[in-house]
C-alpha positions in Angstrom: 100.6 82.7 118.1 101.0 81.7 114.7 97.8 81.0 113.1 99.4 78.5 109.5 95.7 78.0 108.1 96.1 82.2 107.4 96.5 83.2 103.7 98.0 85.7 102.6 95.7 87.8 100.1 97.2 89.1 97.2 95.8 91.8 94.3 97.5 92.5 91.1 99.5 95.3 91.4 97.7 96.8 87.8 94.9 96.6 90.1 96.0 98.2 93.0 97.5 100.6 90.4 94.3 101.7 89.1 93.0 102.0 92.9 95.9 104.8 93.4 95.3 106.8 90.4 91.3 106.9 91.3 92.3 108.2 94.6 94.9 110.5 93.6 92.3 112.0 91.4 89.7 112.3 93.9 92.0 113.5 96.4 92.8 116.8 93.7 89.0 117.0 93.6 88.0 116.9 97.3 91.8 116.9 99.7 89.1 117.3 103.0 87.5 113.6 102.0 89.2 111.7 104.9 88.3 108.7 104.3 89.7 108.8 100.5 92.7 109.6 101.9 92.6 106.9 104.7 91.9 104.1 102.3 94.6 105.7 100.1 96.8 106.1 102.6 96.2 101.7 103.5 97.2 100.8 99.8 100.2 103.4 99.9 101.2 100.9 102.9 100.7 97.7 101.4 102.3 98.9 98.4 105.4 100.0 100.0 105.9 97.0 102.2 105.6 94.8 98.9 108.9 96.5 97.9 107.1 99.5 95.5 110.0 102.0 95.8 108.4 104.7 97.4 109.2 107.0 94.5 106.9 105.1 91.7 103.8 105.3 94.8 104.9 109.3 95.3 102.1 110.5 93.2 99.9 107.8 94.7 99.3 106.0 91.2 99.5 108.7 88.7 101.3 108.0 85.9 104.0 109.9 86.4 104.5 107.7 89.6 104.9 104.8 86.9 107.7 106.2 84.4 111.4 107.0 85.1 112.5 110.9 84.1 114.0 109.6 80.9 110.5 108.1 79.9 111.3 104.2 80.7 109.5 101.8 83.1 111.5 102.4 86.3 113.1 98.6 87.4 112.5 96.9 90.3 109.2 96.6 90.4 106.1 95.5 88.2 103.3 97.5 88.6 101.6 95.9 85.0 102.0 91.9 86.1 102.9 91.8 90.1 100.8 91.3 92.5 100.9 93.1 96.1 100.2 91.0 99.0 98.0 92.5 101.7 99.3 90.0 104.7 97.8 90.3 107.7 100.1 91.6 110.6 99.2 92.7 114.6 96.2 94.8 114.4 94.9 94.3 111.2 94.3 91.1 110.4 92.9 89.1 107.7 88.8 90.3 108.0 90.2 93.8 108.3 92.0 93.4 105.2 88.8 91.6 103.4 86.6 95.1 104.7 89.7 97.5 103.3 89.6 95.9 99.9 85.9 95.8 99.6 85.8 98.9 100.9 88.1 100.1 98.1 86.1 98.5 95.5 82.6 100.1 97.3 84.1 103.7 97.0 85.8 103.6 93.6 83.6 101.1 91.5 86.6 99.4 90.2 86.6 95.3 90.9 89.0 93.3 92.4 
């Protein structure tokens, strides 16, 4: 059932940017922290299904993950001015989504 009062929650992608490299650092620092890597592995998601070509989100944020070879913005998709939408979807709806990001913002100390 649809529910039409449901919003969508979106975070700019700088943001969620700045989430990734703080977790790809960590995960250098401490690979057996599982749930780093499942909060992580949540934004990967997000980011992908907002149309992040998976290649720019390899490095999960690093800034490598945010340049082409040649040293240019890879096109397609804005990672300075966009804004990824976390839309809820079977099995994790929109309080599940509220916990993730706050949970993000608990773990890394970066705001929303």
């Amino acid at each position: 059932m649809t529910q039409p009062h449901r919003q969508t929650r979106t975070v700019p992608t700088a943001k969620v940017r700045e989430w990734l490299v703080w977790f790809g650092e960590r995960s250098t620092q401490d690979p057996t922290n599982t749930e780093n890597r499942r909060l992580s592995n949540r934004l990967y998601d997000f980011c992908e299904r907002a149309g992040a070509p998976g290649s720019t989100i390899v490095a999960r944020g690093t800034s490598a993950a945010t340049t082409a070879a040649g040293g240019g913005t890879l096109p397609g998709f804005d990672w300075t001015r966009g804004e990824i939408p976390f839309a809820p979807r079977p099995g994790f709806g929109p309080k599940t989504i509220d916990r993730l990001i706050t949970r993000v913002v608990a773990v890394t100390g970066i705001h929303e």
